[in-house]
N, C-alpha and C positions, 0 to 999 in steps of 0.2 A: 504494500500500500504506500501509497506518494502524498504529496501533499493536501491540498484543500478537499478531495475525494474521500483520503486518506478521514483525515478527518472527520467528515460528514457520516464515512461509514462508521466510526466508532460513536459517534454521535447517537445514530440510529440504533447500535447493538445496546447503549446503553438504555433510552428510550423503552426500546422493547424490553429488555430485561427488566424496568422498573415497572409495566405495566402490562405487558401481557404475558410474560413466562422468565423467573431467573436463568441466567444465563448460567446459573451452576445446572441448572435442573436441564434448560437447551441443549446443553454439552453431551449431555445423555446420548441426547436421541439423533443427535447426527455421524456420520460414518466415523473413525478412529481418525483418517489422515486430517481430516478436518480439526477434529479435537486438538491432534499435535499441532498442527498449526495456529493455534488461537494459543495453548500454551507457549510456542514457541514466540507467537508476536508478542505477548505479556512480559515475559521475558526481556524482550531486543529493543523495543520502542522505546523511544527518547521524551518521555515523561516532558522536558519543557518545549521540546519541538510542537508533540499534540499541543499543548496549551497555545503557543502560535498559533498555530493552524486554524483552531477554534475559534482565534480571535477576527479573520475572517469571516466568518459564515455569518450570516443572518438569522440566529437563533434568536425567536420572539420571546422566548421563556427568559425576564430581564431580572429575576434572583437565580439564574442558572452560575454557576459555580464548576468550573473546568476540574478542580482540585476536588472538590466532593465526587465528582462522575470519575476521578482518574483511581480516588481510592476504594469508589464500590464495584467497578470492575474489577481491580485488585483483589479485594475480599472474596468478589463472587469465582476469580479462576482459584485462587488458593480454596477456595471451599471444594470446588471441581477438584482438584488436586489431592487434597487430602481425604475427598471421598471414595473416591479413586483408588487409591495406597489400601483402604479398607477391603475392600472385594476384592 
């Protein structure tokens, strides 16, 4: 993922995860290479690059907060992860 796109799709993953399904629980139900991949971007992605990026977009929601969305994805792959290690 690249920039303003870049962005806009984690936008979205979060979005959805806070309102129609946790993105720990998502993680579930989509194929393995996908999974690794979503772990691997959590991972490698430049924490203040997204918050850039973000500051682009047109986001109407005006107590939207970059830093609250960048640590409940966090929480929600480390939850994916450590539920994971269980099974």
């Amino acid at each position: 993922m690249q920039g303003r796109q870049a962005a806009r799709d984690v936008y979205d993953i979060y979005m959805l995860s806070k309102k129609i399904m946790p993105l720990h629980l998502f993680l579930i139900t989509i194929p393995e290479q996908f999974r690794r991949g979503m772990v691997h971007w959590y991972r490698s992605f430049s924490r203040n690059e997204l918050k850039l990026e973000l500051l682009d977009l047109d986001i109407s929601d005006k107590n939207f907060d970059s830093q609250e969305m960048i640590q409940y994805l966090e929480d929600e792959i480390k939850l994916f992860v450590k539920e994971g290690i269980k099974k």
